[in-house]
N, C-alpha and C positions, 0 to 999 in steps of 0.2 A: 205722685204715687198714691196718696192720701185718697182717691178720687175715685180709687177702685175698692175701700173700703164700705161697704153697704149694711145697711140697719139690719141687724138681726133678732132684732125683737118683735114678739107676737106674731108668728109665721107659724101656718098649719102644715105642713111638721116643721117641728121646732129647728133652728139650726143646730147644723152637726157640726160635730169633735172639728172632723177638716175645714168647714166654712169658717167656725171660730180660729183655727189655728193662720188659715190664708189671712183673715180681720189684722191677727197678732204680727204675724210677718210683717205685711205690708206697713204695722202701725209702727213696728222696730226699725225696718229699712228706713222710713221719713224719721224719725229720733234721732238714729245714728249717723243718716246723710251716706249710707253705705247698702246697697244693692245687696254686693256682697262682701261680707268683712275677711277682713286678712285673718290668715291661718292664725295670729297670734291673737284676734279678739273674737277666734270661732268659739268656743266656749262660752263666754259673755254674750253673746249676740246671740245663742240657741237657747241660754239662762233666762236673759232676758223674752226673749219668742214662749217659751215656755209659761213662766209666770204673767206674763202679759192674759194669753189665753187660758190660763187658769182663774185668773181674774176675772175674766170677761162670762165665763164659765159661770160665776158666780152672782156675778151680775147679773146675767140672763135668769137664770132660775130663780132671783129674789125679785124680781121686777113684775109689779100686778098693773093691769090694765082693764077697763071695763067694755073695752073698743074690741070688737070680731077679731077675731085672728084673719090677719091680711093671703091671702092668695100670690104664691112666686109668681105663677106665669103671669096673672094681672099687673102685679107689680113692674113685670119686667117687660111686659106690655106698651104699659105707660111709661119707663123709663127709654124705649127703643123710639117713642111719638115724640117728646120729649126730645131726643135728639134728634131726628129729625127733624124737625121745626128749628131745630137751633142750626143744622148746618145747610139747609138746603138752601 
């Protein structure tokens, strides 16, 4: 799951509320070992998704870099070669 968590820092535009909150999700689903959690640890598992990406939130905006802000389609360019080369 862990796999589909992608670097959000330094990106011209900056990552958004939802990319972060998708980051938190998937980063709670691998913690918990739960996709989806039962009705009685939905509260804790949204607690947790919550502060996770508030976190990460915080992170991102204190984080300095002296490197260009990286290009999505580039990145995801190189990330699509990348696997190609890896399953072809």
């Amino acid at each position: 799951m862990c796999r589909n968590i992608r670097p959000l820092h330094n990106f011209e535009p900056p990552a958004t509320s939802e990319e972060v909150h998708a980051a938190a999700l998937q980063y709670v689903r691998k913690v918990s070992g739960a996709a989806k959690p039962s009705q009685a640890n939905q509260a804790a598992f949204d607690r947790a998704v919550a502060e996770v990406a508030h976190a990460t939130q915080h992170l991102l905006a204190e984080l300095v870099t002296t490197a260009p802000p990286k290009d999505r389609e580039v990145e995801a360019a190189k990330a699509r070669a990348r696997s190609a080369a890896r399953y072809a």
